[in-house]
ZALOKOL-503927 format. One record per atom (N, C-alpha, C, O): residue in one letter; x, y, z. Coordinates in steps of 0.05 Angstrom, whole numbers, padded with zeros to 5 digits, always signed. Layout:
AXYZ;...
//
This chain:
X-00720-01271-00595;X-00705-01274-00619;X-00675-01269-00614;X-00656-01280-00625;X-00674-01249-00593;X-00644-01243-00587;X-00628-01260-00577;X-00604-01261-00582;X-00646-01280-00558;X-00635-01300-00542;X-00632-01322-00559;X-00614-01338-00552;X-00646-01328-00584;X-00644-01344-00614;X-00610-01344-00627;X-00593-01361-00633;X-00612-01311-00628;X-00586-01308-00646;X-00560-01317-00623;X-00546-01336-00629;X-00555-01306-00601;X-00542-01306-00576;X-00530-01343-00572;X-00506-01348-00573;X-00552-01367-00566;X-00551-01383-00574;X-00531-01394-00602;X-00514-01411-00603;X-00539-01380-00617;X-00530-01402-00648;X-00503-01389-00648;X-00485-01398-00662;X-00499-01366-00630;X-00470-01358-00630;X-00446-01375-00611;X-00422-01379-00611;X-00465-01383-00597;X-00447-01395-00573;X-00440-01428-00588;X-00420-01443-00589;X-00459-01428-00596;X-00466-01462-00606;X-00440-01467-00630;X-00424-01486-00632;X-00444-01436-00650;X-00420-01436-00672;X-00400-01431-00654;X-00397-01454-00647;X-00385-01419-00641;X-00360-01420-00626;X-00350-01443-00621;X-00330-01455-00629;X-00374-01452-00601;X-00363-01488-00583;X-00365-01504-00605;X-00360-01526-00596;X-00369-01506-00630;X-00366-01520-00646;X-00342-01524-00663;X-00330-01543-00672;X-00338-01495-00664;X-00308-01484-00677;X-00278-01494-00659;X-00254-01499-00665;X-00295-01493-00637;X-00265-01493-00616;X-00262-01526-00603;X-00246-01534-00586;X-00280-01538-00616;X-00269-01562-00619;X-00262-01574-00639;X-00264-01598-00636;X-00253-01565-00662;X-00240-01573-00679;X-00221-01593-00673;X-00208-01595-00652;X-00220-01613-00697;X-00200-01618-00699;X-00189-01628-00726;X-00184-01651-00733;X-00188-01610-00736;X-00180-01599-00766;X-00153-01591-00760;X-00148-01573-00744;X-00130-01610-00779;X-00102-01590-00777;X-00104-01586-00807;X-00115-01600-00824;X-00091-01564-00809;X-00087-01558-00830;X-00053-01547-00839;X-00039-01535-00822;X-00043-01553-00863;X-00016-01553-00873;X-00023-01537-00907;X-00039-01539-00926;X+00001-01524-00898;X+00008-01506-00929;X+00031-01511-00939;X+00050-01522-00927;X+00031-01504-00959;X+00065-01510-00987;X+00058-01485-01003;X+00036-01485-01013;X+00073-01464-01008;X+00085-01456-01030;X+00108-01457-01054;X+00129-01470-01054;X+00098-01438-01072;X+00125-01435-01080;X+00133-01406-01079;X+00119-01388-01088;X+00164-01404-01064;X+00177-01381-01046;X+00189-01357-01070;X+00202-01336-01066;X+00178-01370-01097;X+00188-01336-01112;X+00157-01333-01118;X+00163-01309-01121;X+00140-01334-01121;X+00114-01331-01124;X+00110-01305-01110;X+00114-01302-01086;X+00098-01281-01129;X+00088-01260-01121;X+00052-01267-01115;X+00038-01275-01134;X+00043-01262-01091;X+00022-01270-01089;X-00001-01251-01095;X-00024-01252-01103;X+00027-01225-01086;X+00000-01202-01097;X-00014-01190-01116;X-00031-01172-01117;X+00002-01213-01141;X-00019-01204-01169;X-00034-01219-01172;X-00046-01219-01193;X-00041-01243-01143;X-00072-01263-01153;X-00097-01244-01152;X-00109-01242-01130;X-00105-01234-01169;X-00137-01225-01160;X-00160-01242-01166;X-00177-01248-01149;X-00159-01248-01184;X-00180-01265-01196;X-00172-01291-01195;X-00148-01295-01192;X-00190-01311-01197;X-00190-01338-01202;X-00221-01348-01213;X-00240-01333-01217;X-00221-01372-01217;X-00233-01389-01226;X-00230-01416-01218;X-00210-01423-01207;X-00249-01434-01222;X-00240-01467-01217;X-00230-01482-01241;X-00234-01480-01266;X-00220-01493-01230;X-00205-01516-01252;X-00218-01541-01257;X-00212-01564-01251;X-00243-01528-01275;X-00270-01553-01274;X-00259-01581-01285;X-00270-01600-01274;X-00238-01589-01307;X-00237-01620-01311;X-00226-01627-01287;X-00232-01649-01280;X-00209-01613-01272;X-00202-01630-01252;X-00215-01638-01231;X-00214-01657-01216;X-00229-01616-01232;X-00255-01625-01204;X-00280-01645-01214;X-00290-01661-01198;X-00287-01642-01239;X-00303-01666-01246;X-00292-01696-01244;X-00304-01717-01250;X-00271-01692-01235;X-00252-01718-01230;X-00256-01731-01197;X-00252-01753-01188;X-00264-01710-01186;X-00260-01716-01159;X-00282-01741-01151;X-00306-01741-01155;X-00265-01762-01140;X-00294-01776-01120;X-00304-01766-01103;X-00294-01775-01083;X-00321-01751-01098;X-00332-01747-01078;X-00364-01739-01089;X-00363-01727-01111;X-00388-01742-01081;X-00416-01733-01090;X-00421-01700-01100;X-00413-01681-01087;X-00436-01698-01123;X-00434-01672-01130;X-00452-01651-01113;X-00461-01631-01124;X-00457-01656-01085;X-00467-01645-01070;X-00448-01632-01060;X-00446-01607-01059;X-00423-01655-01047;X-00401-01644-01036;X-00388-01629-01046;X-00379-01613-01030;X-00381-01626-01070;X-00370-01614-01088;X-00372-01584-01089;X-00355-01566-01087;X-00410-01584-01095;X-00417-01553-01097;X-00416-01540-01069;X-00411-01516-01067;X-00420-01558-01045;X-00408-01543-01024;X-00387-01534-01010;X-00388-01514-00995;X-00364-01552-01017;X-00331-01544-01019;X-00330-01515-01039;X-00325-01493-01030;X-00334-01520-01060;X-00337-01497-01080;X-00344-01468-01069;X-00331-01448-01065;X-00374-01477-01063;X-00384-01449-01046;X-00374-01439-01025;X-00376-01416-01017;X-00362-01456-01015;X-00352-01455-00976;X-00314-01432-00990;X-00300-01415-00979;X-00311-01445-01020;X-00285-01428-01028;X-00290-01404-01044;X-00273-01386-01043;X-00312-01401-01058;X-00318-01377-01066;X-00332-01351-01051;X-00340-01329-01059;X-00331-01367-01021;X-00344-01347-00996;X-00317-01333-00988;X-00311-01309-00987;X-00303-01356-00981;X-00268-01339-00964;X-00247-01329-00993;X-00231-01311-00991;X-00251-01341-01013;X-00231-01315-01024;X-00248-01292-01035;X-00239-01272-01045;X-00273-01297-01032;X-00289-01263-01040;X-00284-01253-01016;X-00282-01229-01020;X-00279-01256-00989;X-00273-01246-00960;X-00240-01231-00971;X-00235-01208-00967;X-00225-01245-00981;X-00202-01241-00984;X-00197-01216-01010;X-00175-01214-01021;X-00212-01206-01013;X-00218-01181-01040;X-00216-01206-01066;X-00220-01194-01087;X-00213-01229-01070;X-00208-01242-01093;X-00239-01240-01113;X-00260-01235-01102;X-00235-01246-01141;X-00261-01250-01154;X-00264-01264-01174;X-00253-01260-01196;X-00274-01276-01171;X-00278-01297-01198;X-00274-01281-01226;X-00270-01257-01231;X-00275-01305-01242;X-00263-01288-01272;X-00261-01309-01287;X-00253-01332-01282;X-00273-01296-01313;X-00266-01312-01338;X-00242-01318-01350;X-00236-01335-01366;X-00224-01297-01338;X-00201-01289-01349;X-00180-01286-01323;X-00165-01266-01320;X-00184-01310-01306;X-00170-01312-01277;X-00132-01313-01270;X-00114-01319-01286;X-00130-01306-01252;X-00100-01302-01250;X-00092-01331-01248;X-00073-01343-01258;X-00117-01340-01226;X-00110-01368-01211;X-00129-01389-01222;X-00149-01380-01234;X-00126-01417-01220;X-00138-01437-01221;X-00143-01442-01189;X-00129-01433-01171;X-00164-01458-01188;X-00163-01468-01158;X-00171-01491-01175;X-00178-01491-01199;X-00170-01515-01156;X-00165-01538-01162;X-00179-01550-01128;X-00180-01534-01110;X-00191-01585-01120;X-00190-01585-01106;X-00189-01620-01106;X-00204-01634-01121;X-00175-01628-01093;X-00170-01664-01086;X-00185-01670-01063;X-00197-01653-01051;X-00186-01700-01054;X-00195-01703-01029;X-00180-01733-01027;X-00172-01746-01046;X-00178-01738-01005;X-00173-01763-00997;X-00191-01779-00964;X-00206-01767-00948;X-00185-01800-00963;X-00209-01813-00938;X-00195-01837-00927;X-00188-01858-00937;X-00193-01827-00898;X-00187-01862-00894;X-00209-01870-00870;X-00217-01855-00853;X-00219-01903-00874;X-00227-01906-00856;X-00211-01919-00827;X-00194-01936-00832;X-00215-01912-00803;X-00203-01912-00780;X-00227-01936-00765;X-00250-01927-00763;X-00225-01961-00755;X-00233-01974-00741;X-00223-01980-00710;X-00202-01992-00707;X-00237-01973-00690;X-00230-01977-00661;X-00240-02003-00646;X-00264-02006-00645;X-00227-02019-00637;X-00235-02045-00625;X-00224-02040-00587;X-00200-02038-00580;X-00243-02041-00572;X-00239-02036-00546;X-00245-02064-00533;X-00265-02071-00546;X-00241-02082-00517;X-00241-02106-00501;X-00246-02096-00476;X-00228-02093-00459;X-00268-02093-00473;X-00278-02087-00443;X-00288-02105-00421;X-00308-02119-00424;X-00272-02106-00397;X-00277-02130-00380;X-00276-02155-00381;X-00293-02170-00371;X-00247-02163-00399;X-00234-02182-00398;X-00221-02191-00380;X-00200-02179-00375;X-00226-02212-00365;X-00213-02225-00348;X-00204-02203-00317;X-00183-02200-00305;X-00237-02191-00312;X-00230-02179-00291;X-00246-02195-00260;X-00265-02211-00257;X-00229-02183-00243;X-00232-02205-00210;X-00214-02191-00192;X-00202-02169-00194;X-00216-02210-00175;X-00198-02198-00155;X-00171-02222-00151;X-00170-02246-00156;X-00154-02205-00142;X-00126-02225-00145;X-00113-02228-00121;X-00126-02214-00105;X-00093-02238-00110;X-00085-02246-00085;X-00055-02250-00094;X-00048-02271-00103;X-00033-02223-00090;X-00006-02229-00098;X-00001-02226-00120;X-00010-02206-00131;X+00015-02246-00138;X+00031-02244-00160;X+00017-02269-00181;X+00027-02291-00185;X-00007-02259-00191;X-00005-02280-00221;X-00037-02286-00213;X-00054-02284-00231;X-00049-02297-00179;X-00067-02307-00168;X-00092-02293-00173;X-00091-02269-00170;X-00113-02301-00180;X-00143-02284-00182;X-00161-02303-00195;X-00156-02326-00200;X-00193-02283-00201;X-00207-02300-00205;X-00216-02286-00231;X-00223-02262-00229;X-00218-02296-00253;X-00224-02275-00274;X-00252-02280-00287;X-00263-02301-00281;X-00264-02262-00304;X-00291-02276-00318;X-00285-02299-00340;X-00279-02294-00363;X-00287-02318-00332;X-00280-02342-00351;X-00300-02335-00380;X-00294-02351-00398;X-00323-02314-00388;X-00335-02313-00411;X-00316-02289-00423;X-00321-02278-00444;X-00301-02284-00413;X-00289-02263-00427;X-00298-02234-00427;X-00315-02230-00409;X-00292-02209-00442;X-00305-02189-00439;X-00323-02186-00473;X-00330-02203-00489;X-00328-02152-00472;X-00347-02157-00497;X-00328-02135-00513;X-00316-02119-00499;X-00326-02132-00540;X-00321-02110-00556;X-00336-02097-00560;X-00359-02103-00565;X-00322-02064-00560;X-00343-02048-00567;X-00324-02036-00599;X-00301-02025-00598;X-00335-02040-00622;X-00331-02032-00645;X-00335-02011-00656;X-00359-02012-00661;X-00321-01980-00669;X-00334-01966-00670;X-00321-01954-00700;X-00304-01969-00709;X-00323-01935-00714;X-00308-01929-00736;X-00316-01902-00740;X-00337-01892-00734;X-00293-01889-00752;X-00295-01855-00767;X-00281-01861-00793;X-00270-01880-00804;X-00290-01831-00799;X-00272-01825-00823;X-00256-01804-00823;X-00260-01782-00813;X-00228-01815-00841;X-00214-01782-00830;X-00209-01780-00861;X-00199-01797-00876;X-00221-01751-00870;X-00213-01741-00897;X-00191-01718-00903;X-00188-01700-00887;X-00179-01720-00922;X-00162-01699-00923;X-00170-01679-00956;X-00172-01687-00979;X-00174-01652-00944;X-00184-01645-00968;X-00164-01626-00982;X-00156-01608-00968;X-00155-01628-01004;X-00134-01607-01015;X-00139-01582-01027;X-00161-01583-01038;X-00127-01558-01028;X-00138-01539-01054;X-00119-01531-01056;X-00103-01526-01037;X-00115-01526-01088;X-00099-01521-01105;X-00101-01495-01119;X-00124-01489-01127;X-00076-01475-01126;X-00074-01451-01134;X-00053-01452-01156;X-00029-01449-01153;X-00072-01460-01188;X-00051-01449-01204;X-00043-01430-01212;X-00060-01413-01215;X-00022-01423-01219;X-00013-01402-01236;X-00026-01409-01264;X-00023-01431-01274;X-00044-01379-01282;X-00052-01391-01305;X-00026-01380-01327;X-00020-01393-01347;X-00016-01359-01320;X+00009-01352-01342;X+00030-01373-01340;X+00042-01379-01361;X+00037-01385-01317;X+00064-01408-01320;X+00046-01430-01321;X+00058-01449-01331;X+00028-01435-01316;X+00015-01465-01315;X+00030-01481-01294;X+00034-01505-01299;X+00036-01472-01276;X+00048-01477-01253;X+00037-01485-01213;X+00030-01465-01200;X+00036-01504-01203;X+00032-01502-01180;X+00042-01483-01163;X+00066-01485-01156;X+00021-01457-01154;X+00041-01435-01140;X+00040-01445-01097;X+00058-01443-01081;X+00011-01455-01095;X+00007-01464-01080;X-00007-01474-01065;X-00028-01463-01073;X-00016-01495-01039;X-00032-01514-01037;X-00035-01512-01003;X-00020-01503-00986;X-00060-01525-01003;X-00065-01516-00976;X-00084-01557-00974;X-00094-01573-00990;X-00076-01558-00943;X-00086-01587-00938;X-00104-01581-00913;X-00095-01562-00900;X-00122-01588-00905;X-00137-01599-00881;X-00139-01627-00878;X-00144-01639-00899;X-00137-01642-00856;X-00139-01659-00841;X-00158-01662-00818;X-00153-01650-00797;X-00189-01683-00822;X-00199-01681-00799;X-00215-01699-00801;X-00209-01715-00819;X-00243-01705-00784;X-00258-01728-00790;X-00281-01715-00799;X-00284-01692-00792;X-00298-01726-00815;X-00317-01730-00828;X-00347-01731-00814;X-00347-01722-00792;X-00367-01738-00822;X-00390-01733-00813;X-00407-01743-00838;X-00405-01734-00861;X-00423-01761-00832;X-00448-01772-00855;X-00474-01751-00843;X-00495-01749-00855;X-00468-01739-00819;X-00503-01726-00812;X-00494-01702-00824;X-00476-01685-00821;X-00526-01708-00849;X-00533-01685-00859;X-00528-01658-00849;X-00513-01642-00860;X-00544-01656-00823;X-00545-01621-00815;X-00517-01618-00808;X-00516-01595-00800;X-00492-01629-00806;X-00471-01616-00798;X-00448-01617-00817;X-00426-01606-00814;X-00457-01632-00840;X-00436-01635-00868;X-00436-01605-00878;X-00415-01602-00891;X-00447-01584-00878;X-00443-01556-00892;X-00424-01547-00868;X-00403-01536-00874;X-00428-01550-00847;X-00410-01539-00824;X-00385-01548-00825;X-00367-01532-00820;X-00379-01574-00832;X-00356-01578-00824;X-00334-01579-00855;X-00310-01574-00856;X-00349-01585-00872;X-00337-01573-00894;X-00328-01537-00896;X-00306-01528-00903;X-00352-01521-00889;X-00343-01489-00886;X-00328-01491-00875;X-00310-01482-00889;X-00316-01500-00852;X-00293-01504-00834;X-00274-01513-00841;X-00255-01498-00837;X-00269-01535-00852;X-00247-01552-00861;X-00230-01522-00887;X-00207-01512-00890;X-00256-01519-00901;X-00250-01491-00928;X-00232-01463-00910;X-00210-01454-00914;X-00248-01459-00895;X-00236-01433-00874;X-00215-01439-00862;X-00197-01423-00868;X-00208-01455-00849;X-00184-01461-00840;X-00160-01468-00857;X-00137-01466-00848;X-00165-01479-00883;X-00146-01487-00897;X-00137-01459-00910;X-00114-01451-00905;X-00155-01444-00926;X-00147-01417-00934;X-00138-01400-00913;X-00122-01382-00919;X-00147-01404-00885;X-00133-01378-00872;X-00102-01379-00875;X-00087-01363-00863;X-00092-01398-00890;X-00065-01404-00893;X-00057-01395-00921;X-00040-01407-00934;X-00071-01372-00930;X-00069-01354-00959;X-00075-01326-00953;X-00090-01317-00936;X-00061-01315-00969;X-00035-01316-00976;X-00011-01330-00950;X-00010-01328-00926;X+00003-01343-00967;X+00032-01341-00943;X+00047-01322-00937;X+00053-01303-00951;X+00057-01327-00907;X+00074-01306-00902;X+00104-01310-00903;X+00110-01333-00896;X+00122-01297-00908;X+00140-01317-00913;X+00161-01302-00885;X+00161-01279-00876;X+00174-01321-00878;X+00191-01309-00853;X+00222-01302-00866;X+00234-01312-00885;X+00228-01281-00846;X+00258-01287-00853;X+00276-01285-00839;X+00299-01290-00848;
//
């Protein structure tokens, strides 16, 4: 069993550490952050979202896991709105493999495959998912957090890479501000 858990640790790491999730933040720089305690979601706007209401409740959960990490707590009566967008593009790759290969003799001279080579076609998706932190006393955008990465249709790894995409985007909350 030990060697069970040991495993799924190594497996979550090398999975983590190949990311490739960037993630980008925006605030706003008079915003006191430390009176967010509570929040809530900003349900008409999320019933807006395209994306399947599977995805939805798992973005949701994957955000009500890291700001309860963060002392935050839901509330009827929330400081914050969260809010969440998404965007998708599809990315198509076209490779030409072993076109007109031979051997050549000098400058221009050779013998090439007169059938040509073959394509190999392949496609991803790269989604970008947003979350949003309103202010509920100004009704105000205080601040927003983006991930950037690719996607996944297999089932068993869509909770993973969404918790991820969620964790990484929040580890960018609160901001720090430099000076």
């Amino acid at each position: 069993m030990k060697a069970i858990k040991t495993i799924a640790i190594v497996l979550l790491i090398t999975l983590s550490s190949c990311s490739s999730i960037t993630v980008y933040s925006d605030f706003e720089k008079d915003a006191d952050f430390s009176q967010y305690n509570t929040y809530a979601f900003h349900k008409k706007s999320i019933d807006k979202v395209q994306i399947s209401e599977l995805d939805k409740k798992r973005i949701l959960k994957a955000i009500d896991y890291e700001l309860g990490q963060k002392g935050m707590i839901k509330s009827g009566n929330p400081d914050i709105l969260v809010n969440i967008f998404t965007k998708e593009r599809e990315e198509v790759n076209v490779n030409q493999f072993n076109n007109n290969w031979g051997w050549g003799f000098g400058w221009g001279y050779g013998f090439g495959n007169p059938w040509g080579g073959y394509p190999l076609v392949s496609s991803s998706v790269e989604g970008t998912l947003f979350i949003d932190f309103i202010d509920t006393r100004k009704n105000e955008l205080v601040w927003q957090g983006e991930g950037v990465g690719y996607l996944t249709q297999d089932r068993s790894k869509k909770e993973i890479v969404i918790n991820e995409f969620v964790a990484k985007i929040l580890m960018q909350y609160p901001p720090v501000l430099k000076k």
